[in-house]
SEKE-135660 format. One record per residue (C-alpha): residue number from 1; x negated, y, z. Coordinates in steps of 0.05 Angstrom, whole numbers, plus 32768, in hexadecimal, padded with zeros to 4 digits. Layout:
BEGIN
{kolro NUM, {X, Y, Z}}
...
//
This chain:
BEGIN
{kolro 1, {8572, 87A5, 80E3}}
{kolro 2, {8543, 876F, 80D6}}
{kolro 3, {8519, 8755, 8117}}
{kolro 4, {84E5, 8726, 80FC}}
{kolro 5, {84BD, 86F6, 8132}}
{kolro 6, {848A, 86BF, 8131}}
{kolro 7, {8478, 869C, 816A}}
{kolro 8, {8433, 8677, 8161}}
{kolro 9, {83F8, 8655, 817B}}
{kolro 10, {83B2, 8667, 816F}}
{kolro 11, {8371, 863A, 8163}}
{kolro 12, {8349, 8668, 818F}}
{kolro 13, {833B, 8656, 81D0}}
{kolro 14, {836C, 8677, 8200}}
{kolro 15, {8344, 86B8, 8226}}
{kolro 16, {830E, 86B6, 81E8}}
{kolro 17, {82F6, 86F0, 81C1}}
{kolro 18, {830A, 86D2, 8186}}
{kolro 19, {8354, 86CC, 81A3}}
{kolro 20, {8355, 8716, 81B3}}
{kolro 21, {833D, 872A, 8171}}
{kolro 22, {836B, 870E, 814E}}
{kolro 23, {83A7, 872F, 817D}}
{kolro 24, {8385, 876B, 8172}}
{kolro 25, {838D, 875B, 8124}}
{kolro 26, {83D5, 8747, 812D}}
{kolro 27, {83E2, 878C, 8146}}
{kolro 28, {83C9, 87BA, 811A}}
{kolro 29, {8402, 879F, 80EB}}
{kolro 30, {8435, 87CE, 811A}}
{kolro 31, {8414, 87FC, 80EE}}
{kolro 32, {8431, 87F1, 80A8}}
{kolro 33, {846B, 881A, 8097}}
{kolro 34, {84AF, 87FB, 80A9}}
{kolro 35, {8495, 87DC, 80E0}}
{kolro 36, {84C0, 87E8, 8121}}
{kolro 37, {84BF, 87CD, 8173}}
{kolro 38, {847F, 87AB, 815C}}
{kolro 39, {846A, 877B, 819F}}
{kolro 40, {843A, 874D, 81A7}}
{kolro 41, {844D, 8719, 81E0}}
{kolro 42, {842B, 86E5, 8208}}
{kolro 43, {845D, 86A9, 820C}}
{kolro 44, {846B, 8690, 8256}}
{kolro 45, {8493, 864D, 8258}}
{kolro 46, {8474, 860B, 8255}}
{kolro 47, {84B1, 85F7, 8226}}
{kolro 48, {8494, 860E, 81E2}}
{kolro 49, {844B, 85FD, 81C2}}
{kolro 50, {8449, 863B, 81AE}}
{kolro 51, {841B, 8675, 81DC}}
{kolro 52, {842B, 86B9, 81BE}}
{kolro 53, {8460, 86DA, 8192}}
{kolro 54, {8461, 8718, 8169}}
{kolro 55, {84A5, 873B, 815A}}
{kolro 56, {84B9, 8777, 8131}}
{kolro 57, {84F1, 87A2, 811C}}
{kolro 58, {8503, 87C2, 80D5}}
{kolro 59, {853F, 87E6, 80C9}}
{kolro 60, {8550, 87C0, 807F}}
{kolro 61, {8540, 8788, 804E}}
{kolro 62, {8524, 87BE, 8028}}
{kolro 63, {84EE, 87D0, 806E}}
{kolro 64, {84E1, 8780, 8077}}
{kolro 65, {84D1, 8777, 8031}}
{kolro 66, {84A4, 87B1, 802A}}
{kolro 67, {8470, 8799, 8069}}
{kolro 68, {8479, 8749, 8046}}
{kolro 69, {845F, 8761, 8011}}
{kolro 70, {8426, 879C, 802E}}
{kolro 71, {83E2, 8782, 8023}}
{kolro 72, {83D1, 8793, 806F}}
{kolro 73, {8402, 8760, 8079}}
{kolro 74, {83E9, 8729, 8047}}
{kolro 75, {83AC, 8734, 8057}}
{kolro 76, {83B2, 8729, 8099}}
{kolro 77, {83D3, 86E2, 8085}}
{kolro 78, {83A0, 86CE, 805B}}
{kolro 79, {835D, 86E8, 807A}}
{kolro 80, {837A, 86DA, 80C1}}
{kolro 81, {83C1, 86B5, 80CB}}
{kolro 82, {83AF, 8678, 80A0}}
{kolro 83, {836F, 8669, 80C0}}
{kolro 84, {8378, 8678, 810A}}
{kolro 85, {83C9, 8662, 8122}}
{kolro 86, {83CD, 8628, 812A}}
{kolro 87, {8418, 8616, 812F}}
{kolro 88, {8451, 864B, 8122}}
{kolro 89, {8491, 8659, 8116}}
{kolro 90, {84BE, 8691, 80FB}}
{kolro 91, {84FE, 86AB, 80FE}}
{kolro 92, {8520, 86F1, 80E6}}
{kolro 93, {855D, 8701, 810B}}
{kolro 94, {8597, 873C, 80FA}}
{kolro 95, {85C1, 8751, 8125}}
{kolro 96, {8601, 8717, 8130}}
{kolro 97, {8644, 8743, 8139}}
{kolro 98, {867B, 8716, 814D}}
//
């Protein structure tokens, strides 16, 4: 298992349309095969810059590389992601067995 996050900041003023859209955006990629425990989260503490995540399950390499490389998915980075966050920061976790 493969759970892929990204915790970000938009450009958008926070409450605006244009902030919602682009949530809205975000989450039709739960759609795309593979995609598993799809959540779209509004960060809380005043530690991080960042003020929302997304994070995602897939069972394999095989899953994760298959919505990487969906053009729903790159897409969505180029028509939305690159223009609109403006700070973010990613990290794919598997499961640590000691």
């Amino acid at each position: 298992m493969i759970r892929h996050t990204v915790a970000f900041r938009l450009k958008h003023a926070p409450g605006s349309a244009a902030e919602r859209d682009f949530l809205q955006a975000a989450c039709e990629l739960a759609k795309i095969a593979g995609v598993q425990k799809f959540e779209c989260l509004r960060q809380t503490s005043a530690k991080a810059p960042f003020t929302f995540g997304l994070s995602m399950e897939f069972a394999d390499a095989e899953a994760y590389a298959f919505y990487s490389n969906h053009p729903d998915h790159t897409g969505f980075v180029q028509q939305r992601w690159i223009p609109e966050v403006a700070e973010f920061m990613e990290i794919d976790y598997v499961p640590h067995t000691p």
